[in-house]
N, C-alpha and C positions, 0 to 999 in steps of 0.2 A: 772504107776501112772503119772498125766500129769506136768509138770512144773509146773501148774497155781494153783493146790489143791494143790504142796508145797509148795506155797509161803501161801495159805491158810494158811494153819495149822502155819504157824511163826506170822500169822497177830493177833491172839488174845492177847498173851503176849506184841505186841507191840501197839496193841490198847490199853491196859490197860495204859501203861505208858503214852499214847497219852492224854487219859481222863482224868489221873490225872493232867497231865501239864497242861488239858485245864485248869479245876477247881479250879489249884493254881494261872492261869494267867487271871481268870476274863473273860475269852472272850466267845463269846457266840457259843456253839456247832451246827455243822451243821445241819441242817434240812436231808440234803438227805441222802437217806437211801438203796437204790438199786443201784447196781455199774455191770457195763456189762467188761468179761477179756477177753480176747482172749484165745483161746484153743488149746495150746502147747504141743505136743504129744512127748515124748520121745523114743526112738525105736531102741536099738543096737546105741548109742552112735547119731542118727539124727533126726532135730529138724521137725516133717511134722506140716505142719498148714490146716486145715481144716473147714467147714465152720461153723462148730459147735462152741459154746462160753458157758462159765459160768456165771452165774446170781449170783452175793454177794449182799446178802440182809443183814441189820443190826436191830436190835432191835434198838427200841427206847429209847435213854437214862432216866433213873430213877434216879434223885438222884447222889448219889456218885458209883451208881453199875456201874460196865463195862458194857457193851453191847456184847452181844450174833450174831456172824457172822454165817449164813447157806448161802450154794451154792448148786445150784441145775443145772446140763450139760445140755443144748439145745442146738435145731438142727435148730429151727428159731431165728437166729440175728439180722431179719430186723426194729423190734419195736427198734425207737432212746431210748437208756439209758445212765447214765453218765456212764465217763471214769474212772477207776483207773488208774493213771500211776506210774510206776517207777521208781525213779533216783537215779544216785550214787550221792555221795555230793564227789563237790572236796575242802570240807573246813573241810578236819579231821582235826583234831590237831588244827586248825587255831582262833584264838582268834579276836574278836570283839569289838571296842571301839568307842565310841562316846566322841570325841573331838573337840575343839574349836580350827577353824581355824588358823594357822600360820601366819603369817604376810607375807613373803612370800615363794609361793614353785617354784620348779625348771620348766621342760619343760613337757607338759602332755606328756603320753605316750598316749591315747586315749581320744577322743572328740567324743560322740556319743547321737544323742536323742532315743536309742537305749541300751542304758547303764546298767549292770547290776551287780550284783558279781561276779558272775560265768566271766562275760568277760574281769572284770577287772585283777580278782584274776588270769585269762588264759594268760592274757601277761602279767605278773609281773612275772608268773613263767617262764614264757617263756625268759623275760628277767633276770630270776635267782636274784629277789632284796630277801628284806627279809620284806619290807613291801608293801599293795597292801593300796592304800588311793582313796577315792571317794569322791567325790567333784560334786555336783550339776549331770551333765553332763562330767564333766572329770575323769580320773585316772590318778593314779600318781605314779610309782612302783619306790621309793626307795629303798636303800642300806645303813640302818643306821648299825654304828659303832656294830660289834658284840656283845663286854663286854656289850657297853653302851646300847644297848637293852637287853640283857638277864638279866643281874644283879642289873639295874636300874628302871625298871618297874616301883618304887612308884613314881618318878617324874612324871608318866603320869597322877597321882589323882588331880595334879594343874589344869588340864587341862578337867578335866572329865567332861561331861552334861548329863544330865538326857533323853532330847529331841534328838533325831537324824537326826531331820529335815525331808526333802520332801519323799517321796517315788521315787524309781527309775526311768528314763524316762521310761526303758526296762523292769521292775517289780515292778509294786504297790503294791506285797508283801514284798518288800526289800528296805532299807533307804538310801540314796545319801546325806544325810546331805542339807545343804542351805546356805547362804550367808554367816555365824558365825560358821557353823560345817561341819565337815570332820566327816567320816566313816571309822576306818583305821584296817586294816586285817592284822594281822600278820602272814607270810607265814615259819613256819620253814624248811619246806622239803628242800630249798637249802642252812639252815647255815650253816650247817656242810659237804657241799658237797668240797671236796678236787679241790687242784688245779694241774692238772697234767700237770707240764713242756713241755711234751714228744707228747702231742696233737696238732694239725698244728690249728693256731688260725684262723681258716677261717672266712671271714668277716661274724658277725650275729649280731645279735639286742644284745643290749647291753646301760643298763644307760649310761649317758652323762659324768657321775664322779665317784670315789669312793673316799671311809673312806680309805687311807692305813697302818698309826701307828700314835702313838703317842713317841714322843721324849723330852729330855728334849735339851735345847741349853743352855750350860756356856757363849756362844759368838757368833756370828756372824760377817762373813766374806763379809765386805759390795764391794767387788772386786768380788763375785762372788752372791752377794744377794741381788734381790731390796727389800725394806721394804714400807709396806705404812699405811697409817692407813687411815680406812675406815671412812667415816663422815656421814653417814645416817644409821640409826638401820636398816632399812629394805632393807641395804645390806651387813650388816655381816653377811655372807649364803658364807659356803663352794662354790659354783659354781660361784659368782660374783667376787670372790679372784682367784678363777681360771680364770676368766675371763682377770683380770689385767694379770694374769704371760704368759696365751696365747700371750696376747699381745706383750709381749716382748720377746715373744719364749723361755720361762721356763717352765720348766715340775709341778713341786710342788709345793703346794700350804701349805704354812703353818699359821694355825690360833689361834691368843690366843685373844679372847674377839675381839677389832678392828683392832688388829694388822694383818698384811698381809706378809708373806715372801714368793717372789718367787727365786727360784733358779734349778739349773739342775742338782747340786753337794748335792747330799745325800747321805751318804754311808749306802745301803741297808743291812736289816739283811734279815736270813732263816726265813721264815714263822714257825716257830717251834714250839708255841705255840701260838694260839689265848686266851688263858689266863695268859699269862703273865703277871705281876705285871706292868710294864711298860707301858701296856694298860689301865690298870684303876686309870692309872694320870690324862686322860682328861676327865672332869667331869664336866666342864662350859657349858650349851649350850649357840649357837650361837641364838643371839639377833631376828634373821629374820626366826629362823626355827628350834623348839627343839628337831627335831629328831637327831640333830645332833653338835656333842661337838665345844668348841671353847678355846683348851685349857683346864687351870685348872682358876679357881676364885679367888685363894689365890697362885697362885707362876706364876708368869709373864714368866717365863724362860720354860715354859713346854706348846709345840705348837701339836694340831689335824694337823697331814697333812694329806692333798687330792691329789688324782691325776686325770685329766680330762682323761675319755677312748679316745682312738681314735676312728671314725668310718671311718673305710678305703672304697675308691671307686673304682665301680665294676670292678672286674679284679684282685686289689688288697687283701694281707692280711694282720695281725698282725705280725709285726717280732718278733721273741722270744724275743727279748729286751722291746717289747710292748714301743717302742719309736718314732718306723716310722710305714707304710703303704711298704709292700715290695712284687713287681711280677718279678718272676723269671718263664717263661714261658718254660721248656726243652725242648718244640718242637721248638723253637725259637730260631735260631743260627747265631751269624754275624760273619763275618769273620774281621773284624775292630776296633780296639776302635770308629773309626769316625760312623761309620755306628750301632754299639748298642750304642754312645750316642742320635743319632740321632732316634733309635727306642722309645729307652725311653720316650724323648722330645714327640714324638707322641704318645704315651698313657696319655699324661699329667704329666710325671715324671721325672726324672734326675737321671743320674745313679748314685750306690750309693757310696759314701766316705767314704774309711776304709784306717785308718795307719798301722795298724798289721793284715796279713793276717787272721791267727786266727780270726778274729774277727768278718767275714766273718759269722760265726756260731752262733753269735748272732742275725743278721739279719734272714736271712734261714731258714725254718722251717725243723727238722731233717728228714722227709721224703724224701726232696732233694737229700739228700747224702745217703741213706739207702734202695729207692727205686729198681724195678730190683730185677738183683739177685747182689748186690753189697755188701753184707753181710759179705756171706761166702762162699767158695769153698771148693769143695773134692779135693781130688788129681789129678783127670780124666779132672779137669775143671781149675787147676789152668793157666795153659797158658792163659784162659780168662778173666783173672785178668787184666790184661794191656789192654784189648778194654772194658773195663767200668774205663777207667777215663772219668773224668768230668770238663770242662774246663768254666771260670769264667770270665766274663768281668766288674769290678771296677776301680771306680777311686782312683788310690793313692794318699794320700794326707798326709801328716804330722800335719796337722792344726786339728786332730780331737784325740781328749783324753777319754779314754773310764773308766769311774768312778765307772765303775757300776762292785762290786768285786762279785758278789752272782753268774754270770754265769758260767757254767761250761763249758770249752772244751774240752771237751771228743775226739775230734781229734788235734792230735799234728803235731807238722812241722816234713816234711819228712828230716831226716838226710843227705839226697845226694840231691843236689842243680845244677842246668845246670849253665856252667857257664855264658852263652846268656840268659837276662831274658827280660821280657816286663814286667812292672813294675806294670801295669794295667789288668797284666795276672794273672791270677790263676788257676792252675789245684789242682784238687782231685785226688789221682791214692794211689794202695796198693806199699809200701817198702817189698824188701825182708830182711827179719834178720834170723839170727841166732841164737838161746837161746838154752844153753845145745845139742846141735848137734841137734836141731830140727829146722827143716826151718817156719820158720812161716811167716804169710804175714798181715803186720798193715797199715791200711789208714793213710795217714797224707796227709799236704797242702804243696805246694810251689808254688816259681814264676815258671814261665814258658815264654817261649817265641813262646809257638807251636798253642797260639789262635788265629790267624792268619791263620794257615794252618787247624788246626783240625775245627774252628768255634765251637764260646763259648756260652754260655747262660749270656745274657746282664741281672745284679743284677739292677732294676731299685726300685726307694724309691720314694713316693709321694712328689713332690717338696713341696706342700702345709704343709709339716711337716719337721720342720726345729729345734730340740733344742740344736747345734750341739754350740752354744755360749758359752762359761763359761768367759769370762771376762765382768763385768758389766762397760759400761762408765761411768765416774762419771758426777756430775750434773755442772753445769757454779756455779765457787765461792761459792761452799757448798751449795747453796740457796735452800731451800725444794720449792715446786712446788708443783698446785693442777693438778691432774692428770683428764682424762674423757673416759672413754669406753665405747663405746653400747653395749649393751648384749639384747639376743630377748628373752622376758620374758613370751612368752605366746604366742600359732598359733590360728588362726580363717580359717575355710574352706568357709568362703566368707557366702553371703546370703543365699545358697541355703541350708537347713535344712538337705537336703538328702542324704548332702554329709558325710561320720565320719571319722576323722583323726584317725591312724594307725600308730604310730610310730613318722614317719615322712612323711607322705604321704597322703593325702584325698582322699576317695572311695566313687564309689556311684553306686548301683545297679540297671541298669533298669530293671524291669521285666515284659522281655519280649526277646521274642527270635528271630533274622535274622540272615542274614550270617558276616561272618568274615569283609568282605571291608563296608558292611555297618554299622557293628560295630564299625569301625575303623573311618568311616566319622561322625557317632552319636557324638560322643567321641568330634571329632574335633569341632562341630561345638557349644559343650560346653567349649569349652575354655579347655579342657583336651585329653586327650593319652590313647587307648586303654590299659586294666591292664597288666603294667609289674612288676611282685612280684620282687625287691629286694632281697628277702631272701625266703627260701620256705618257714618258717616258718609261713610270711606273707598269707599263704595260709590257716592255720587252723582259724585265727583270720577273715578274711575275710566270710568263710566258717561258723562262727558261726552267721553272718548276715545273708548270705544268707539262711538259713535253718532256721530261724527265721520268714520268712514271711507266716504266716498259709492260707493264699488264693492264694498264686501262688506255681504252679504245671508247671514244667521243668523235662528236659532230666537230670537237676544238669550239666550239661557243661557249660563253660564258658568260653568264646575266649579269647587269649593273644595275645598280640600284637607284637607278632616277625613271623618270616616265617624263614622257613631254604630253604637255597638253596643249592642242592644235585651237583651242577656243579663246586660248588665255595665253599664249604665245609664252607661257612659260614652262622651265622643268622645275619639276619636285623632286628632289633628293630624299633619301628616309634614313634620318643620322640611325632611329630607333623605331618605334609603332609610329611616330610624327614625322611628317610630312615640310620641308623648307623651301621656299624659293629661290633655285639658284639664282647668281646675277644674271647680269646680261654684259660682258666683256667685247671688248673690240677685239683681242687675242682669236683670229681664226682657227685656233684649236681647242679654243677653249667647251664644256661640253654643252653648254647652251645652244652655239652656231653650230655644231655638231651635229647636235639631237633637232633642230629647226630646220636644218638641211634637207639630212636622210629623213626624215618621218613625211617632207611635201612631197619628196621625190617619189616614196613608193607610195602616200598616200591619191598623187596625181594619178600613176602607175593603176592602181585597183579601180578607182572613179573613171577611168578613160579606159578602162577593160571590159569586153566584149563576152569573155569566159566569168563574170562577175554576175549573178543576180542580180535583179533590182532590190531583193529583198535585203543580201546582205552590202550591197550601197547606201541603202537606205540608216540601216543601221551604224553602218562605218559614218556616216554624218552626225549622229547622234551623241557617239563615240569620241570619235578624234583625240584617242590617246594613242601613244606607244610605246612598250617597254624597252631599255635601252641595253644593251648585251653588244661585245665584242668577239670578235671571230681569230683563233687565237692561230690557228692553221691559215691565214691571210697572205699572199707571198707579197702583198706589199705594205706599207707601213700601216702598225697598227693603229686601227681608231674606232671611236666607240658611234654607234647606231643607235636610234632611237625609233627603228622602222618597225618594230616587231608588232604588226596590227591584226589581230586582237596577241593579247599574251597570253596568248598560249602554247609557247614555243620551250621542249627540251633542251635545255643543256646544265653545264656544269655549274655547282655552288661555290660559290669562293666569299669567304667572308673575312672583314676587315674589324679592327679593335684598335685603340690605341695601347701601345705599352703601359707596361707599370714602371715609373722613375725610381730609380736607385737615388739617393742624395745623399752629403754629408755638409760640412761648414768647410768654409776658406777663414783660418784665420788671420790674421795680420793688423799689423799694429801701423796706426795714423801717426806721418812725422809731422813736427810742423818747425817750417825752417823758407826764409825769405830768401830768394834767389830771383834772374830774373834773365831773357833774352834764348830763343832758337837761332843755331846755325848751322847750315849745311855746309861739311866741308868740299870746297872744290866742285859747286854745280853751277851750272853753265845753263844759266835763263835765259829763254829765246824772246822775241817779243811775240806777243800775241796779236795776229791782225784781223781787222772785223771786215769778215764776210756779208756779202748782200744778198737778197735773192732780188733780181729787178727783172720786169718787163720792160722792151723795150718797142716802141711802138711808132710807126713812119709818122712823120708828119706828108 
């Protein structure tokens, strides 16, 4: 039985419903009536396609009767018929509203005259919000407050419209709203997705901010608090408060109606219930944006905080404390403080500041320390216990107070101490102990003085993320003061229509296919940079454009603009006519291990080939570059290659640009007024208990 007569036979029951929907919704039924399918033979579990097709013819609607489907197998497909096609929907569960623009919203996530559901709702999920919103030609993938979207829904009926505005640039069967309305999708597949500690936060696409709790304050501690209050309605919006606290290098953002507190001193709870009582205090929305709270309306004491994500640059990632940007590269060993400060500073970083060694582990992503075989030992192996320590190059510093009580250090300091230390040394190494006459072997930290001799892995933090302050200066003679911030409220990819902003980046597909150097000078000679994805993810969203275009017919490759060079074990990126050294990342997807991969693999490949000249082996030695290009037709997930030896390989141009920022000012006026004390109403603190990693070894 073929594929195509099973989908048959399920099409009548679902044309009935179809018909009735038509008939309930006024709209006028389709004229055609013969539909041509392809002819899908199934055979011991494999799919053959052969030239033969099915012919679905439909009765002609009567009335309220269903209509009657017959197919009949032929061997001539060449008379043109229409197409049936079939698609999955990725909007199960997903809810649909038509609402009246906000006053204002945050930074699009995508700008495209290309625009559609399906692409907006693909990177909202991608970036894991919990709302997908459509705007003319933009998306906008929010992250509103949990409680406050699940349990608050009727507030959306203030806001409801009948019209839903323009049809899509990318689908004139689907609404984009217009000037006065938004289109907003609600995504739940990732509210309820967990957060697991225990994951290395590698740099990926990621909102600009999130909802973090709600709190109530008895007092505030103006020594460790700036307070402002905001003077324009259409910048009480969670993200313009964060804006202020950036500013002055504070992490959190907290807001009740205009008021604005930023500070760096919050004492965090356990994420332990997202329904907690304590969350359905803030219930105000904010004046600029009602997806999202500003406080409570009737108790001034009870503030929404936000926290701004980071998005860390490349090389970098998220430290478990999700407070800095932190590369800790293990193939990278200096035998100096001078010389890992001095690496750092050349990645654009400074290395990191820690008072208590422990503390180490909030930065570090636990992979670090658990990598290897650094786990566990048998008995056979434990001598090999003492050549995987792991030696650490930071700076100590006393000036840095770490507030934050919810981290767990599951490694402790080793009981035996050298009495020679280098202050800015750190090793990881297993202790031997004793318990009940059994020798066991537990990881902990101490100083050391041996990173010098063994060469350490330099802890570098992105200098550009700095919230390491907790004492606030006060203001000259109490005086409050109007404050001013720029914030960039909106990107434009210039005149050129063809370009669509992705994130944070503008693309634009030529189609059409040359070699690699020419695609690279194309690119240049538009003011832009051959594509280099930031993130792979950037690939699938790209990848929905390009397969988009129904008149151009490609190999589906398409050149990136790195080269790896096989001599020097590095790639070169080309922001512009110049040439940069990528890092080199532990991230397995990152495009260093990528392009080091693929380019041995087919380079082994051509050198161990039989159909290969000596003459062009010879050369391929000499060589040992290759250009790096993604295959965008790939049925499995995509990633980018570095095998292309020699480049001179056809395919598609796709060039990348940064936007141009839109910007205006936040104004708001500085209070100053003595207050003092955080409390949480009603949370229920667990204890925290410390974990071991121990070997255990017979006597």
């Amino acid at each position: 039985l073929s594929n195509t007569e099973t989908i048959l036979q399920q099409l009548n029951p679902f044309t009935t419903d179809v018909s009735s929907a038509i008939s309930n919704g006024n709209i006028n039924r389709s004229s055609i009536n013969e539909f041509q399918m392809i002819n899908l033979m199934e055979t011991n579990k494999t799919i053959v396609i052969d030239d033969s097709c099915i012919v679905v013819t439909r009765s002609p609607i009567d009335g309220n009767k269903s209509p009657m489907l017959k197919n009949i197998h032929i061997s001539n497909c060449s008379k043109p018929r229409h197409v049936l096609c079939k698609t999955k929907s990725i909007f199960f569960q997903s809810e649909q509203r038509c609402l009246s623009k906000p006053l204002t919203f945050g930074l699009p996530a995508i700008i495209s005259n290309q625009l559609t559901h399906e692409l907006c709702l693909s990177m909202c999920k991608t970036l894991q919000t919990t709302l997908a919103i459509l705007y003319i030609n933009k998306c906008y993938c929010l992250n509103s407050d949990l409680s406050w979207m699940l349990f608050t829904k009727p507030h959306y009926e203030n806001y409801q419209k009948k019209d839903c505005g323009n049809p899509c640039p990318g689908n004139q069967h689907e609404h984009c709203g217009n000037e006065n309305t938004i289109v907003v999708i609600e995504n739940p597949s990732y509210i309820f997705s967990s957060k697991d500690e225990d994951i290395d936060k590698i740099t990926t696409f990621t909102s600009d901010f999130a909802y973090d709790t709600c709190i109530h304050l008895n007092s505030v501690n103006q020594s460790t608090t700036y307070e402002f209050n905001l003077t324009d309605e259409n910048d009480i919006h969670p993200r313009h408060c964060l804006e202020l606290c950036t500013n002055y290098k504070q992490k959190y953002a907290l807001l009740n109606s205009n008021k604005c507190l930023c500070t760096n001193i919050l004492t965090k709870k356990k994420q332990d219930d997202p329904f907690s009582s304590s969350n359905f205090n803030c219930t105000q929305e904010c004046s600029a944006n009602y997806f999202y709270t500003c406080g409570n309306p009737t108790n001034s004491s009870i503030y929404s905080v936000y926290v701004m994500k980071i998005k860390c640059p490349l090389g970098f990632q998220i430290s478990k404390d999700e407070r800095r940007c932190v590369r800790a590269d293990v193939s990278t060993k200096k035998s100096s403080f001078s010389t890992a400060q001095s690496y750092c500073k050349s990645v654009d970083g400074m290395i990191a500041k820690i008072n208590d060694i422990l503390d180490i582990q909030d930065i570090l992503p636990k992979s670090i320390f658990t990598n290897d075989v650094f786990d566990t030992f048998s008995y056979s192996f434990h001598s090999h216990i003492f050549n995987n320590t792991k030696y650490f190059w930071i700076d100590r510093t006393s000036d840095i107070i770490n507030n934050n009580t919810t981290l767990d250090h599951s490694i402790g300091r080793c009981l035996q101490t050298s009495q020679v230390i280098d202050q800015n040394c750190i090793v990881l190494r297993y202790e031997r102990t004793i318990i009940h006459d059994t020798v066991m072997y537990e990881r902990c930290f101490t100083e050391s003085n041996e990173c010098s001799s063994m060469s350490a892995i330099p802890v570098c933090v992105d200098r550009h993320l700095e919230f390491n302050s907790t004492v606030i200066p006060s203001t000259k003679d109490g005086d409050s003061s109007m404050i001013s911030v720029n914030t960039t409220t909106d990107y434009t990819c210039g005149d050129d229509e063809e370009y669509h902003l992705m994130d944070e980046y503008c693309y634009k597909i030529f189609f059409h296919e040359t070699t690699w150097q020419d695609a690279k000078s194309e690119c240049e000679r538009n003011n832009a940079m051959l594509l280099i994805p930031q993130q792979m993810k950037t690939l699938n969203l790209i990848k929905f454009l390009f397969l988009r275009r129904r008149s151009y017919t490609s190999s589906g490759i398409a050149h990136v603009g790195v080269i790896y060079d096989n001599r020097t074990h590095t790639v070169i990126q080309y922001n512009t006519t110049n040439g940069n050294t990528l890092p080199n990342t532990p991230n397995p997807n990152a495009i260093h291990t990528l392009c080091e991969k693929t380019f041995r693999t087919r380079y082994e490949t051509l050198m161990s080939s039989s159909t290969v000249s000596k003459e062009d082996k010879e050369r391929l030695k000499t060589q040992q570059t290759g250009c790096a290009y993604v295959n965008f037709r790939d049925d499995f997930e995509l990633s980018i290659s570095c095998n292309e030896i020699p480049c001179n390989q056809l395919a598609t141009v796709i060039c990348q640009k940064s936007p141009i920022r839109k910007t205006r000012s936040i104004v708001a006026k500085r209070m100053t007024r003595i207050i003092i004390v955080i409390r949480y109403p009603k949370v229920i603190h667990r204890r925290l208990t410390r974990s071991f990693s121990r070997v255990r070894v017979s006597m």
